[in-house]
C-alpha positions, -999 to 999 in steps of 0.1 A, spaced: -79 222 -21 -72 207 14 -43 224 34 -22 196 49 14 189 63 28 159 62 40 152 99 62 120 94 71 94 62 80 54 65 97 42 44 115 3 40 153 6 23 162 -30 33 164 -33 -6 191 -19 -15 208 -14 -50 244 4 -51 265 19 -29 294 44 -34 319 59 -8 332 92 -9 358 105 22 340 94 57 306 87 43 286 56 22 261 65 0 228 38 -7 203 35 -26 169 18 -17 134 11 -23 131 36 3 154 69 -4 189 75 -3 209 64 29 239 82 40 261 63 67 294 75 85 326 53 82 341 35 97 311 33 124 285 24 98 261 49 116 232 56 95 232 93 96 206 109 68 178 91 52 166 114 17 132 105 7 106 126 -12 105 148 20 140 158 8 135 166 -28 136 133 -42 112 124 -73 107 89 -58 119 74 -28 131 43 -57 166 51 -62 189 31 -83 224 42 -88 245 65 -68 275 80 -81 298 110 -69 309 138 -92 333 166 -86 324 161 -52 287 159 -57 265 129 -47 239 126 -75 214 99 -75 194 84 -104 158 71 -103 136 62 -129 130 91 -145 154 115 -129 190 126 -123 188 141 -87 219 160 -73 219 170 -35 231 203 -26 221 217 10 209 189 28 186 184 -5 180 167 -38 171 187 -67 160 166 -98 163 166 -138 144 148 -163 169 119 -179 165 92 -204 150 63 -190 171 35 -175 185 9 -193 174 -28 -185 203 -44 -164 223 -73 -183 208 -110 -169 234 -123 -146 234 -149 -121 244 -127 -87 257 -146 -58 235 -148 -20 245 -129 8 221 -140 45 199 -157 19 191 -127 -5 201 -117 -36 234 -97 -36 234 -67 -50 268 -48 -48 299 -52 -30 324 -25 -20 360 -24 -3 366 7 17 400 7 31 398 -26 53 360 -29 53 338 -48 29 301 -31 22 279 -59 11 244 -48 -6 215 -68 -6 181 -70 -19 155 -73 9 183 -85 36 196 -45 35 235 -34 41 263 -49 57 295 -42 66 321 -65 79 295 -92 81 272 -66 100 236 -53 92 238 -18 95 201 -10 77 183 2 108 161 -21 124 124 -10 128 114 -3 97 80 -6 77 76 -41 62 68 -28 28 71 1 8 37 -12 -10 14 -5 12 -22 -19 6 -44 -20 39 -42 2 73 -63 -6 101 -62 6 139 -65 -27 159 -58 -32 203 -47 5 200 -21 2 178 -12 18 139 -20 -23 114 -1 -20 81 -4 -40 55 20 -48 22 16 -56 -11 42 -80 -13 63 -77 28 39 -90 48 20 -78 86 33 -49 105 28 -32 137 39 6 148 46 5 185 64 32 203 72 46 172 86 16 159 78 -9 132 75 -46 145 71 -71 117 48 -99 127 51 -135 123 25 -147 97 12 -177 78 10 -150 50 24 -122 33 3 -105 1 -24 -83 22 -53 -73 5 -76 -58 32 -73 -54 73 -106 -53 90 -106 -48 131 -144 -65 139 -156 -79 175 -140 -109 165 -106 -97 160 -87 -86 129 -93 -98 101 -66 -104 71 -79 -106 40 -48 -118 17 -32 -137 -9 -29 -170 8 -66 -169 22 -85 -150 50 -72 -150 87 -82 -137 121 -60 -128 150 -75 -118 186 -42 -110 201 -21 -95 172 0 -129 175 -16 -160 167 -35 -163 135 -59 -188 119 -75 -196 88 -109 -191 88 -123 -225 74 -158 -212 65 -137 -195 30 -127 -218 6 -111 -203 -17 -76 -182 -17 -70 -153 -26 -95 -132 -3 -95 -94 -15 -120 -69 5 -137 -71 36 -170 -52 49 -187 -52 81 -224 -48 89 -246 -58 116 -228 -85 125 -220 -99 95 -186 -103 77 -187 -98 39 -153 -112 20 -152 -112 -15 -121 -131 -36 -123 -130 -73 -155 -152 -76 -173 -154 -46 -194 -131 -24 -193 -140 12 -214 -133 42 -203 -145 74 -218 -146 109 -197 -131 136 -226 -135 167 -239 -165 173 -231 -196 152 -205 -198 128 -230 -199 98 -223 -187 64 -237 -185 30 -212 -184 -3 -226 -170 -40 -207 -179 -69 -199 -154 -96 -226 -129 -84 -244 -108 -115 -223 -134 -135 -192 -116 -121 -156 -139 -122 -132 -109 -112 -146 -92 -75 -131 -69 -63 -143 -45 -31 -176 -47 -9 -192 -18 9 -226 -18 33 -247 8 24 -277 9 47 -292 -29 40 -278 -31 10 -245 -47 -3 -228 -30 -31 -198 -49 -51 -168 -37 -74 -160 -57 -101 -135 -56 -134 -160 -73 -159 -199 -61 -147 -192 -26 -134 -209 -21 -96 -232 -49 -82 -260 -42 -61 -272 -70 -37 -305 -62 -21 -336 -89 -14 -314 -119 -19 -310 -102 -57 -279 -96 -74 -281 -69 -103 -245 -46 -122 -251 -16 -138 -220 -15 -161 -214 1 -197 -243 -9 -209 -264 7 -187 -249 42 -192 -214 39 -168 -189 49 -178 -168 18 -178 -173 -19 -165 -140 -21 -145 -144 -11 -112 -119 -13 -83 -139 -1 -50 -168 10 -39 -180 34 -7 -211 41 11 -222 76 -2 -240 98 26 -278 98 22 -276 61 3 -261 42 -24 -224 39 -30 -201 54 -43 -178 37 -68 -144 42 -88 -135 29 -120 -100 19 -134 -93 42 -159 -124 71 -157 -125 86 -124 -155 81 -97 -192 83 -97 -218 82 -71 -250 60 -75 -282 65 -54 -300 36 -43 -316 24 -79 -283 27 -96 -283 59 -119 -253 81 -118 -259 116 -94 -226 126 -96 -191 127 -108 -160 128 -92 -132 155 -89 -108 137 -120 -131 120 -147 -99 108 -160 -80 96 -131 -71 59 -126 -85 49 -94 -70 28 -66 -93 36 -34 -120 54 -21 -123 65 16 -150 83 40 -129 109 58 -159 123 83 -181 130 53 -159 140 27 -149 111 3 -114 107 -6 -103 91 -40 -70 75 -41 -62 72 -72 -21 65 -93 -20 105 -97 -21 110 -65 -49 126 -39 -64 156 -43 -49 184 -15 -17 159 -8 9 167 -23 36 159 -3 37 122 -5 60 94 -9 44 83 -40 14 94 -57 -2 59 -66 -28 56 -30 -37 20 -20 -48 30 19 -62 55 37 -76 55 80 -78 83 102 -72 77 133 -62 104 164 -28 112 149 -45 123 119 -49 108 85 -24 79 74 -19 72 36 -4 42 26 12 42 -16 37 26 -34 63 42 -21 62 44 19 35 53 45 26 87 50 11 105 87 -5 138 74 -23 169 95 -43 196 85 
C-alpha cells in the first residue's frame, strides 16, 4: 500500500443544481461540491468536496433542517457538522419530472431564489448569479471529467471529457480557446502538443493556435504514442504512424488484426502494441499485425489501454477483468493487483505501473472520485485526473 497525501483538489461547480438560504449564508450544489457564499456580498466563502467528508463531489439537493445544512448526492444523505460532512446511505434519487426550464446567459436554468431584495439565479454550466452577477469563482477546472494530463511549455495540460482544453497557470485555471472540446489524449512531442479528441487530431506550438492535422482523416482520434520520431494515433479503425522529422509522410492501416473499435497505443522497444474492444491486445512488429484475445487464453477480448512493461512487452488492461502483462510473444507473465477490477488507465510511475481503474487506485484513497481516466507526474508530484475533479497527490 502506497502512503500518500493529497496536497490540493480541482474541482468545476459552474453546474449548479439548487440553492437554499439560511440567515447570512447560500448554500449550492454542484458538479463540484457544495458551495457556501455570504449574503448580501455573494462572497464564496467554503467550498465542501470529498476532502470534506463528502461521498461525491456530485451534489444534488440542499435543504436546511433544524438548523442543519444536509446535502443529498446520489447515494447519500450528508449532514455537515464542524466544518464537515458526514454521510448516510439513502434510497436512490428519483428521476426529475420532464419540464421545459427557461435560459439564463444561454444555459439551462436550474433554480431561482428571492432572498430579501436579491434574486439567486442557478444555472447549469453558466454557474450562480445574483442580481444579474456571476458569483461562481472564476478560474476554475474546465471539467470535472477529466480524461488526458500532459505537462507542455512548463505548464500543468488538462484535458475533459466533455469541457474542453485547460491550462493551470499561477495556480489558476485558464480555459483555452479551441476548435474542439471531447479530449481523448494530450501528447507534448518536438512538434508541439498534440490533441487527440472527438472532433479530430490537433497540434498547438504555442498553447494558442491550433490546427488540424490533415495527414488523419478520420474523427474521432483516441490515443497517442511517441517513438523515434514517429507519431502513432489510433481512432476507432485506424492505426496511424506519422512522421514528425523530416517530411510530413504517413502511412494509415485499416481495421488492424481485423480490429473496428481501437482503442490505446503504446511503444514497447520496436514494437507497437494496440488495445482494442473486439480482438483483445494487437501486436505490430515486421509490418505484421497479430491479437491475442479470448481465444488465445486472455482473459477477455475488450481491452481499454495498454503500457510498456519494463524488460519488454506491454502491459495491458481489460474492461471488466483487471490487468495482465504480456512478454514479447504474447503469453500472459503476470496478473495484476484486482483480477476483477474494471479498468480505465494504466500508467508508468518510475517503474511501478499504476492501474486506474472505476474502483479507484490502489494506495489513493483520498480522491475526488474513484473512476481514474489520467495520471502524469510531474515535479509537484503525481496528478490524477477522475470523474469527479483533478487531484495533486505526495508521498
Amino acid at each position: 500500500m502506497i502512503a500518500a497525501l493529497l496536497a490540493t483538489l480541482w474541482t468545476n461547480t459552474a453546474n449548479v443544481e439548487g440553492v437554499v438560504a439560511a440567515g447570512a449564508a447560500l448554500w449550492a450544489v454542484t458538479a463540484g461540491g457544495v458551495e457556501e457564499y455570504a449574503l448580501p456580498a455573494g462572497t464564496r466563502t467554503a467550498l465542501y468536496t470529498t476532502e470534506q467528508g463528502l461521498d461525491s463531489n456530485a451534489t444534488h439537493r440542499v435543504w436546511v433542517e433544524d438548523g442543519v445544512v444536509r446535502v443529498r448526492t446520489e447515494r447519500s444523505v450528508c449532514v455537515l457538522g464542524q466544518g464537515r460532512f458526514a454521510c448516510s446511505a439513502a434510497a436512490g434519487l428519483a428521476a426529475a419530472a420532464p419540464a421545459v426550464a427557461p435560459r439564463f446567459h444561454d444555459a439551462r436554468e436550474t433554480a431561482r431564489l428571492t432572498v430579501g431584495s436579491q434574486t439567486v439565479v442557478a444555472t447549469a454550466g453558466a454557474g450562480l448569479w445574483l442580481d444579474g452577477r456571476r458569483i461562481t469563482p472564476p478560474g476554475q477546472i474546465c471539467s470535472n471529467h477529466i480524461e488526458a494530463l500532459a505537462e507542455f511549455r512548463g505548464h500543468l495540460w488538462v484535458g475533459g471529457f466533455d469541457g474542453g482544453l485547460c491550462v493551470l497557470e499561477d495556480s489558476v485555471f485558464r480555459t483555452v480557446r479551441a476548435p474542439f472540446r471531447m479530449i481523448n489524449d494530450l501528447l507534448p512531442t518536438p512538434r508541439g502538443l498534440y490533441v487527440a479528441a472527438g472532433e479530430g487530431l490537433f497540434v498547438t506550438t504555442n498553447g494558442r493556435n491550433f490546427r488540424r492535422e490533415p495527414r488523419v482523416r478520420e474523427r474521432g482520434a483516441n490515443r497517442l504514442a511517441l517513438s523515434r520520431g514517429r507519431l502513432f494515433v489510433t481512432t476507432p479503425a485506424a492505426l496511424y504512424e506519422l512522421h514528425l522529422k523530416g517530411r510530413d509522410l504517413v502511412r494509415r492501416w485499416r481495421s488492424p488484426a481485423g480490429s473496428t473499435a481501437l482503442q490505446a497505443v503504446t511503444a514497447s522497444g520496436r514494437t507497437i502494441w494496440l488495445a482494442s474492444e473486439d480482438r483483445g491486445v494487437i501486436r505490430f512488429r515486421t509490418g505484421k499485425f497479430e491479437s491475442f484475445d479470448r481465444a488465445s487464453g486472455l482473459p477477455s477480448s475488450w481491452f481499454v489501454d495498454v503500457a510498456p512493461a519494463a524488460g519488454g512487452g506491454v502491459w495491458a488492461a481489460t474492461l471488466r477483468n483487471g490487468a495482465i502483462r504480456l512478454d514479447s510473444a504474447g503469453k500472459v507473465r503476470e496478473l495484476g493487483p484486482n483480477p476483477h477490477a474494471w479498468s480505465l488507465r494504466l500508467y508508468d510511475d518510475s517503474g511501478t505501473m499504476l492501474f486506474g481503474t472505476q474502483q479507484g487506485l490502489d494506495g489513493y484513497a483520498a480522491l475526488p472520485d474513484p473512476r481514474v481516466h489520467a495520471l502524469l507526474r510531474t515535479a509537484r508530484g503525481l496528478w490524477i485526473g477522475t470523474e469527479g475533479g483533478l487531484a495533486l497527490v505526495s508521498r
